[in-house]
TORSE-196564 format. One record per atom (N, C-alpha, C): residue in one letter; x, y, z. Coordinates in steps of 0.02 Angstrom, whole numbers, plus 50000, padded with zeros to 5 digits. Layout:
N
aXYZ
...
END
This chain:
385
x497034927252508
x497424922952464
x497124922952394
x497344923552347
x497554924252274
x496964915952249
x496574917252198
x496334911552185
x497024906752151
x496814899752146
x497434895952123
x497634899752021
x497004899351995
x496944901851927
x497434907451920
x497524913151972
x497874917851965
x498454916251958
x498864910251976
x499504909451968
x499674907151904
x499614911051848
x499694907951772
x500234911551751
x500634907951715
x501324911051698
x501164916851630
x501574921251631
x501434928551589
x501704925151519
x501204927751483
x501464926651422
x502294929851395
x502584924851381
x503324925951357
x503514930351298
x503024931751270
x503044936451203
x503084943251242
x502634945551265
x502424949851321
x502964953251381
x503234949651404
x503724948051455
x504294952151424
x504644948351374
x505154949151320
x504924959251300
x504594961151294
x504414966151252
x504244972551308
x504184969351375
x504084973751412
x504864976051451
x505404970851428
x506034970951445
x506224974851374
x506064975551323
x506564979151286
x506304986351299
x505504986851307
x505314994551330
x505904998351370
x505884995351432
x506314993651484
x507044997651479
x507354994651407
x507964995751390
x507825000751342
x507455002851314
x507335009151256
x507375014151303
x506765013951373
x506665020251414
x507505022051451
x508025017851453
x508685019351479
x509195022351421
x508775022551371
x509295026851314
x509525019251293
x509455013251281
x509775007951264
x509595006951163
x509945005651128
x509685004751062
x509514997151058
x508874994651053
x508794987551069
x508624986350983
x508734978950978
x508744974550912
x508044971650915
x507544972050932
x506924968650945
x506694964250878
x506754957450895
x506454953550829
x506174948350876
x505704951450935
x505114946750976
x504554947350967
x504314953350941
x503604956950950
x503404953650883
x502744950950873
x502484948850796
x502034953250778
x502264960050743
x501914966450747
x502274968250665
x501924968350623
x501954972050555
x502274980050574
x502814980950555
x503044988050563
x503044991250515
x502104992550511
x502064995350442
x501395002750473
x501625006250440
x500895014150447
x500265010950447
x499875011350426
x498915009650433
x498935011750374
x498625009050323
x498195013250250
x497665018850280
x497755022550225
x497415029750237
x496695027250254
x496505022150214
x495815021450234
x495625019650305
x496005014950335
x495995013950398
x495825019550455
x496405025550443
x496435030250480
x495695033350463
x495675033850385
x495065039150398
x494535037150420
x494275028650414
x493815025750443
x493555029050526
x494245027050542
x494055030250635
x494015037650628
x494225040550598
x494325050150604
x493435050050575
x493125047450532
x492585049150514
x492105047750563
x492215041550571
x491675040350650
x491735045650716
x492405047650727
x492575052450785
x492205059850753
x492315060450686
x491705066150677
x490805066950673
x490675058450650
x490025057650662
x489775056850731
x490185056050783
x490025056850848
x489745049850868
x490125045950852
x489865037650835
x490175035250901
x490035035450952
x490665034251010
x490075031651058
x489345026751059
x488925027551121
x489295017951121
x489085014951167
x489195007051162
x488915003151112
x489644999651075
x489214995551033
x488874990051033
x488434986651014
x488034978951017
x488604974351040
x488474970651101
x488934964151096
x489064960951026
x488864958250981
x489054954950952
x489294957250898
x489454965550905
x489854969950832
x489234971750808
x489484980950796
x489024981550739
x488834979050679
x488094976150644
x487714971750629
x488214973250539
x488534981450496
x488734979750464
x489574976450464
x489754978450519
x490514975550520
x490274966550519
x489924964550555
x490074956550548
x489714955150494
x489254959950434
x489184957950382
x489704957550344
x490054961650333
x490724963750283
x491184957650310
x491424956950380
x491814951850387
x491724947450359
x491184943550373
x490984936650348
x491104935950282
x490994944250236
x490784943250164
x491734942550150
x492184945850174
x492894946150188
x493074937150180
x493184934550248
x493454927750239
x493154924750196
x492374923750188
x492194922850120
x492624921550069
x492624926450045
x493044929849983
x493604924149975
x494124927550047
x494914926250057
x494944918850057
x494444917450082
x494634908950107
x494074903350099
x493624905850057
x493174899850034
x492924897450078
x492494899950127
x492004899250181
x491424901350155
x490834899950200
x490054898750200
x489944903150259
x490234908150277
x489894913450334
x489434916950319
x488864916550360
x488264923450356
x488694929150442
x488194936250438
x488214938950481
x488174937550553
x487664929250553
x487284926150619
x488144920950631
x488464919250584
x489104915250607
x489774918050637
x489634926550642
x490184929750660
x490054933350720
x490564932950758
x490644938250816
x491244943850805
x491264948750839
x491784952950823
x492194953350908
x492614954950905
x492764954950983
x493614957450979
x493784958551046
x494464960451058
x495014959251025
x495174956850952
x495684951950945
x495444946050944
x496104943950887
x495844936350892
x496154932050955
x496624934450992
x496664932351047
x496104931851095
x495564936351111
x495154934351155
x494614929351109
x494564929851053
x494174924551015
x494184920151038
x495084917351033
x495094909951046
x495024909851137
x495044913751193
x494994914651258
x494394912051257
x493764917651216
x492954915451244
x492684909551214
x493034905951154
x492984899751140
x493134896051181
x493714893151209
x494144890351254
x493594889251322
x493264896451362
x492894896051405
x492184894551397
x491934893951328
x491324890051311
x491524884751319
x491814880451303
x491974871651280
x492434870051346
x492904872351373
x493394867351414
x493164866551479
x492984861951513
x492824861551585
x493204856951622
x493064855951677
x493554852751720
x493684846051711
x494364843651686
x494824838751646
x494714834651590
x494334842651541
x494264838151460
x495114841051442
x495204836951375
x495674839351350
x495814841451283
x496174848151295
x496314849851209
x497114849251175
x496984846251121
x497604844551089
x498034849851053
x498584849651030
x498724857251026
x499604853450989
x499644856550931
x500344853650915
x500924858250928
x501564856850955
x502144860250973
x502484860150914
x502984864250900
x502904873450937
x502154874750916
x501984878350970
x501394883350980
x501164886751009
x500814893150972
x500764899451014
x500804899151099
x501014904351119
x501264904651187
x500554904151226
x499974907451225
x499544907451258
x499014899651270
x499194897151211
x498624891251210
x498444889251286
x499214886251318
x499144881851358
x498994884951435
x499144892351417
x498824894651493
x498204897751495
x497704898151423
x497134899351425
x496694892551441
x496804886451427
x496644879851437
x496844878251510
x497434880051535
x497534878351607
x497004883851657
x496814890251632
x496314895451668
x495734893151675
x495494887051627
x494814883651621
x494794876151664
x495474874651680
x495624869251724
x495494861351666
x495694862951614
x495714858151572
x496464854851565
x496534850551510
x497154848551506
x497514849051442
x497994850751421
x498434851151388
x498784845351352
x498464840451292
x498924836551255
x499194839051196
x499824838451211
x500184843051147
x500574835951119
x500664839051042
x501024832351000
x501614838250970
x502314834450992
x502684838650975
x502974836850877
x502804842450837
x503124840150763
x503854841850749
x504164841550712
x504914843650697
x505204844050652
x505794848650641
x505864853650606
x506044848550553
x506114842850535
x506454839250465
x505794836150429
x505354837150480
x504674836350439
x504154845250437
x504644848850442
x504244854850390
x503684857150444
x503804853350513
x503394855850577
x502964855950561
x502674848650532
x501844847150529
x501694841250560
x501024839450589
x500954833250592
x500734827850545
x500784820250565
x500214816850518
x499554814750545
x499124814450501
x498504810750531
x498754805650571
x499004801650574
x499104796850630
x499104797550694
x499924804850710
x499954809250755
x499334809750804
x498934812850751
x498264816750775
x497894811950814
x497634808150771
x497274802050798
x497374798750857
x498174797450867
x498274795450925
x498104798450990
x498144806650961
x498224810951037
x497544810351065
x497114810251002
x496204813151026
x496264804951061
x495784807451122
x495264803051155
x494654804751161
x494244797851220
x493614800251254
x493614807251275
x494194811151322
x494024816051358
x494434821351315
x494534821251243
x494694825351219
x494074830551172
x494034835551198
x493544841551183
x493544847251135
x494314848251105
x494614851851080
x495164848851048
x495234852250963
x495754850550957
x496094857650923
x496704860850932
x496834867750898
x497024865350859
x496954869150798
x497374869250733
x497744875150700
x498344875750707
x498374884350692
x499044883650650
x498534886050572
x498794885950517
x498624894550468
x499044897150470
x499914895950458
x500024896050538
x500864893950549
x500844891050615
x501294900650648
x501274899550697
x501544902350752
x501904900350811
x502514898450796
x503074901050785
x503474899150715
x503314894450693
x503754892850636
x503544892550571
x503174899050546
x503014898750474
x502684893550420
x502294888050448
x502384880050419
x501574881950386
x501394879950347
x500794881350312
x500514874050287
x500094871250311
x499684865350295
x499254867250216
x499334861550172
x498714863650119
x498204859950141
x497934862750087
x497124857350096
x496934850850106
x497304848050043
x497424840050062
x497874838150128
x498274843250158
x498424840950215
x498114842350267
x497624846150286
x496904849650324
x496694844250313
x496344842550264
x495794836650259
x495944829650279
x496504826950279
x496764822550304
x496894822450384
x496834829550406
x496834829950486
x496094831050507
x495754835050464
x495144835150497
x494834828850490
x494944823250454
x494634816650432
x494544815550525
x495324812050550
x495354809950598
x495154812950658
x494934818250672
x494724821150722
x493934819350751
x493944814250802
x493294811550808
x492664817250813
x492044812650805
x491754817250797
x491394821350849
x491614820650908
x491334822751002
x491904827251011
x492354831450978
x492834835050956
x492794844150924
x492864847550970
x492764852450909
x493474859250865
x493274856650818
x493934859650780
x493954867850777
x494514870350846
x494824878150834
x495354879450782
x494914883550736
x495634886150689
x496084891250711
x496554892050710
x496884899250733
x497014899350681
x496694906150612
x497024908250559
x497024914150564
x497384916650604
x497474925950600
x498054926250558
x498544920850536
x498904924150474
x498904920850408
x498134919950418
x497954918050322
x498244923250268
x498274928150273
x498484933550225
x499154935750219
x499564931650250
x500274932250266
x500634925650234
x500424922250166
x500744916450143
x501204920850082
x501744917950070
x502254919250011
x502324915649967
x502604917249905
x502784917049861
x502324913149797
x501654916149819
x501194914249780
x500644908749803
x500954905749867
x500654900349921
x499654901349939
x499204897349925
x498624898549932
x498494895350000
x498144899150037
x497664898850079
x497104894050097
x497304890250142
x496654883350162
x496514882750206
x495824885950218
x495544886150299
x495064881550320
x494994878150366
x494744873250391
x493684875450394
x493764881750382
x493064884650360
x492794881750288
x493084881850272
x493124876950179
x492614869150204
x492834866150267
x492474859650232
x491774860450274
x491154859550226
x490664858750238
x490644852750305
x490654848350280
x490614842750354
x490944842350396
x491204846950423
x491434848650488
x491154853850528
x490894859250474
x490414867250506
x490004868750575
x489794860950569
x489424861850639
x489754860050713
x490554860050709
x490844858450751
x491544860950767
x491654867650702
x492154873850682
x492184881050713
x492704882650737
x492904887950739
x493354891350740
x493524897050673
x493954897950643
x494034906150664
x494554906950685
x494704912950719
x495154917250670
x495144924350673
x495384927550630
x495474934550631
x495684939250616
x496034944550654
x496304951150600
x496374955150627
x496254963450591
x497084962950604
x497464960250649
x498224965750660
x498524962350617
x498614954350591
x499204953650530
x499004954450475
x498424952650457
x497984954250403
x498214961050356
x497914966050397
x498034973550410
x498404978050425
x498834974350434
x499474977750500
x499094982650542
x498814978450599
x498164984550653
x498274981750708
x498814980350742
x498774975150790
x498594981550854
x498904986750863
x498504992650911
x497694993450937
x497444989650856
x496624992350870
x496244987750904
x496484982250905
x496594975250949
x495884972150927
x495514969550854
x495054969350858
x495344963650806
x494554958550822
x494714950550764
x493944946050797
x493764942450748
x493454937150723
x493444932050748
x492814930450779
x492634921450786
x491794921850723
x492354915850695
x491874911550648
x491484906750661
x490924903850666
x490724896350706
x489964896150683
x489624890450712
x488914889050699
x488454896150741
x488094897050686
x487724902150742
x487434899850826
x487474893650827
x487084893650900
x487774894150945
x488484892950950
x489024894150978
x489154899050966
x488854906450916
x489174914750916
x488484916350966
x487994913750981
x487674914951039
x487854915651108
x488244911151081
x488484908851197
x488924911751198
x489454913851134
x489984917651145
x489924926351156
x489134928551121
x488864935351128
x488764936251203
x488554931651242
x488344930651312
x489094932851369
x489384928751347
x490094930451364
x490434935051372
x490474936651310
x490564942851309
x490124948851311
x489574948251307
x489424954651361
x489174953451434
x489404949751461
x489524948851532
x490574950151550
x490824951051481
x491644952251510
x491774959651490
x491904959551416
x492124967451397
x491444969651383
x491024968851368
x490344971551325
x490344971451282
x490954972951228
x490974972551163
x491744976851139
x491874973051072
x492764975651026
x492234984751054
x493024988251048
x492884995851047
x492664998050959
x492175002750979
x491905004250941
x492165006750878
x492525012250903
x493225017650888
x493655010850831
x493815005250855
x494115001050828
x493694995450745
x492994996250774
x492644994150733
x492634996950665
x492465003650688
x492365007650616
x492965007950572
x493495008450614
x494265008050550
x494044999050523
x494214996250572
x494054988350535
x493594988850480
x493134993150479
x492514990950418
x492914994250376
x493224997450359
x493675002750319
x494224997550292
x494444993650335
x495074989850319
x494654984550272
x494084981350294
x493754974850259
x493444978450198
x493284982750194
x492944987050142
x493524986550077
x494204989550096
x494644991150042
x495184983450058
x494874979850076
x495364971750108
x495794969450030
x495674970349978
x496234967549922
x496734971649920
x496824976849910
x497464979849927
x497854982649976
x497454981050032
x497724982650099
x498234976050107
x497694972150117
x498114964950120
x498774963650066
x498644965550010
x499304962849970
x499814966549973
x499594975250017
x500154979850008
x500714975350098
x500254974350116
x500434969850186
x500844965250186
x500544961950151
x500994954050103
x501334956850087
x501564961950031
x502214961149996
x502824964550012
x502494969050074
x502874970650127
x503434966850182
x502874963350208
x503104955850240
x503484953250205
x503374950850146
x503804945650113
x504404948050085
x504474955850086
x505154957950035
x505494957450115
x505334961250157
x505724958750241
x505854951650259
x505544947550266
x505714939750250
x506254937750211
x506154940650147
x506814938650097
x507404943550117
x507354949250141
x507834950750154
x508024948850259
x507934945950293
x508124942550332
x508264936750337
x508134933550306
x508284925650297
x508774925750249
x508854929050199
x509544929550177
x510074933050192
x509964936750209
x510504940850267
x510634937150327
x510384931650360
x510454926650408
x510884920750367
x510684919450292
x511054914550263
x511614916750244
x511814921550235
x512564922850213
x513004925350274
x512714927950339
x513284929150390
x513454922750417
x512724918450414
x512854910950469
x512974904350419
x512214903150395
x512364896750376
x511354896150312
x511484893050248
x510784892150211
x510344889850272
x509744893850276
x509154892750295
x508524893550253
x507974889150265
x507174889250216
x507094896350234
x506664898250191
x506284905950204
x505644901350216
x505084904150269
x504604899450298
x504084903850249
x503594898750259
x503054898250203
x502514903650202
x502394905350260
x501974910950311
x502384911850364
x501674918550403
x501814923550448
x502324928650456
x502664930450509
x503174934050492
x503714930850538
x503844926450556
x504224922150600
x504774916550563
x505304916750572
x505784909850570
x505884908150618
x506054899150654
x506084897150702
x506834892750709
x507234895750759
x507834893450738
x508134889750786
x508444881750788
x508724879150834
x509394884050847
x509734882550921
x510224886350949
x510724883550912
x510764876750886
x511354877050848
x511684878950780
x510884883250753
x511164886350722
x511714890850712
x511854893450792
x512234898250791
x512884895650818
x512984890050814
x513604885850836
x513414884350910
x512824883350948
x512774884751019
x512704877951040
x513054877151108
x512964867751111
x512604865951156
x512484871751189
x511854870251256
x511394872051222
x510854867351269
x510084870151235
x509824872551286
x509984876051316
x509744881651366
x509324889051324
x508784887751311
x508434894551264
x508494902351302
x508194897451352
x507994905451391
x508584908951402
x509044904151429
x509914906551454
x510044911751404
x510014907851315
x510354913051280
x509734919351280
x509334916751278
x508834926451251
x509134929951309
x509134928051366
x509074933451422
x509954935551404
x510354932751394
x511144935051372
x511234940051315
x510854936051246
x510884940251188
x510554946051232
x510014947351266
x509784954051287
x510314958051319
x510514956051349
x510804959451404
x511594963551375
x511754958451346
x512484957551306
x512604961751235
x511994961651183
x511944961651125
x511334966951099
x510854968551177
x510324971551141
x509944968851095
x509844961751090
x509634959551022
x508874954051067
x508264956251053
x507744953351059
x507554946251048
x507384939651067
x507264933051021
x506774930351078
x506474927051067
x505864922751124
x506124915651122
x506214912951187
x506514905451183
x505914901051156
x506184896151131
x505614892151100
x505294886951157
x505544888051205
x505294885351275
x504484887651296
x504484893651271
x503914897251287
x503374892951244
x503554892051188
x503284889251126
x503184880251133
x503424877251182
x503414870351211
x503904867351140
x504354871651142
x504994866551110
x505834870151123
x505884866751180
x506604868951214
x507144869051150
x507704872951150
x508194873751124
x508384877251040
x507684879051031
x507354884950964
x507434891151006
x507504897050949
x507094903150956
x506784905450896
x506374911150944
x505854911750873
x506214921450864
x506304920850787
x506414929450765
x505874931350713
x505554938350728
x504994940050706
x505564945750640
x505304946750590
x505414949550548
x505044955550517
x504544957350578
x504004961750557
x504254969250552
x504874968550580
x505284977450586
x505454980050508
x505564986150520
x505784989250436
x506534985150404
x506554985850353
x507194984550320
x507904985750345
x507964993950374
x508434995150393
x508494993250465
x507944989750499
x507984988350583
x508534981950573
x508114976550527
x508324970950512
x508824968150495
x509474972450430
x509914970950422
x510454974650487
x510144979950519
x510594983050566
x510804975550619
x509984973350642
x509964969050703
x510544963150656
x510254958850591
x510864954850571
x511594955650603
x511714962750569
x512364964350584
x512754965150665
x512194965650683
x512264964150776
x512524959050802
x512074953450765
x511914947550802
x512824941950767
x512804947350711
x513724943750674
x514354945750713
x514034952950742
x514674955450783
x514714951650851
x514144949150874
x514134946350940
x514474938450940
x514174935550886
x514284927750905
x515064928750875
x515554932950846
x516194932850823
x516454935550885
x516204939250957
x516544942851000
x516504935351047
x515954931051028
x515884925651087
x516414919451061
END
């Protein structure tokens, strides 16, 4: 028999993407706007980063905790980007920032602390916290307040047995970008037997001139921070699967432990392009950004003139859209993705996944011409319905 842990529901992003494979391998032309994947080439430097290491013969296992100059350069990176206080001893390098926040999660959560976590939010939170046998308080925000919370919110949720609180700004699924004065007003209230996870893997993904405020910024919180961060939106590298935990050096200890008792360490092969990417990081990143953002403007307005005015969201590459936008009167999410699939070829993740029934979320990371094609899909369908 199966331990109980094994029964954790599959991530819905995941799921969704292994069904459009699915329909590509049958000759099907699918609309995919589920995957949150930059559909953009690698900068040359990137590539040559790894091609140079594959000729220096650089391929033996690397140090658990990243080679000693990649987590220099990182650190010196967010630095830079986001007005942090990182040395080399505050960084780990590891799989993605998804397993970041995993080997965080399994340092801190034990049996029935709880971490707070605001809805919509990323799909994984709540089944990496349920794998640790912790608990899940989520505060749901909404969409007429710009899908933020208030300090009040916050305050209320933390308790005694609260251990964790996520914060993940810019948000995922719905583009919502906290400033500083609104960070600081949340980190105020966060008691202090609490420790604050940032999820910022899409700091480098804000528009239209929008600055960047990472919870690494406030000194009096440092010794109780960890700010996660990531090579695939940044970079558009999400293949090389490699990203950043930020934190006090005595917590990138227990997390080095960890991890080399799980993977051993990010692939190597993956490291060396990363130092390549952080090396040339100002124009990688802005060629990224302004990529993202001319696709943004052209999906959200191409959504506003077949349907109905919608915000262009502040970050990431995501808009988050109630079903009635589309004239729909049930709030059945999943009902419609699995229909639009089936029916329409057209990709969307219910916002169910995301712990807010009757949204979906559309990723905008595809080329120009994917985007207005899928538009034009999604006009022919709801006029045939």
């Amino acid at each position: 028999m199966l331990a109980s842990r094994t029964h954790i529901a599959a991530s819905a992003t995941a799921m969704v993407h292994g069904l459009v494979q699915d329909l590509k391998r049958q000759g099907h032309t699918v609309y995919n706007l589920s995957i949150g994947e930059p559909n953009l080439p690698n900068a040359p430097e990137i590539q040559n980063g790894a091609l140079e290491a594959i000729e220096r013969n650089q391929n033996a296992y690397p140090p658990s905790p990243g080679f000693e100059e990649v987590r220099e350069t990182a650190a010196a990176w967010v630095n830079r980007t986001c007005g942090t206080r990182f040395a080399a001893s505050n960084t780990l390098v590891t799989a993605g920032g998804k397993f970041g926040i995993f080997l965080s999660l399994q340092a801190l959560v034990e049996a029935g602390d709880e971490v707070v976590l605001v809805a919509p939010h990323w799909v994984s939170y709540p089944s990496m916290i349920q794998l640790f046998d912790g608990k899940a308080r989520v505060i749901q925000s909404h969409m007429e307040k710009g899908w933020k919370i208030s300090p009040e919110e916050l305050a209320a949720a933390c308790g005694p047995t609260t251990k964790v609180v996520i914060l993940n700004n810019a948000c995922n699924p719905t583009g919502s970008l906290y400033t500083r004065e609104e960070l600081a007003a949340l980190l105020a209230v966060v008691p202090p037997h609490c420790w604050i996870l940032a999820d910022e893997v899409y700091s480098g993904l804000c528009y239209d001139g929008r600055p960047y405020a990472s919870c690494g910024q406030f000194e009096e919180y440092a010794d109780r921070s960890i700010v996660i961060q990531s090579c695939s939106k940044n970079f558009g590298m999400t293949g090389w699967r490699l990203g950043f935990v930020f934190a006090p050096a005595s917590f990138i200890e227990v997390l080095i432990k960890l991890q080399g008792q799980s993977i051993t360490s990010a692939s190597g092969l993956s490291q060396w392009a990363a130092l390549a990417a952080l090396q040339n990081a100002e124009h990688i990143q802005r060629s990224v950004r302004e990529a993202l953002e001319e696709r943004r403007n052209i999906f959200i307005e191409g959504l506003s003139a077949r349907f109905s005015p919608f915000p262009k969201p502040a970050a990431t590459l995501y808009c988050f859209l109630p079903l009635s936008y589309f004239g729909v009167s049930h709030q059945d999410d999943i009902r419609f993705c699995k229909e639009l699939l089936e029916q329409a070829h057209i990709a969307l993740v219910p916002g169910t996944a995301f712990g807010s029934p009757g949204f979906v979320r559309c990723a905008f990371g595809e080329t120009p011409e994917h985007l207005v094609a899928c538009l034009d899909k999604l006009q022919e369908y709801f006029k045939k319905s």
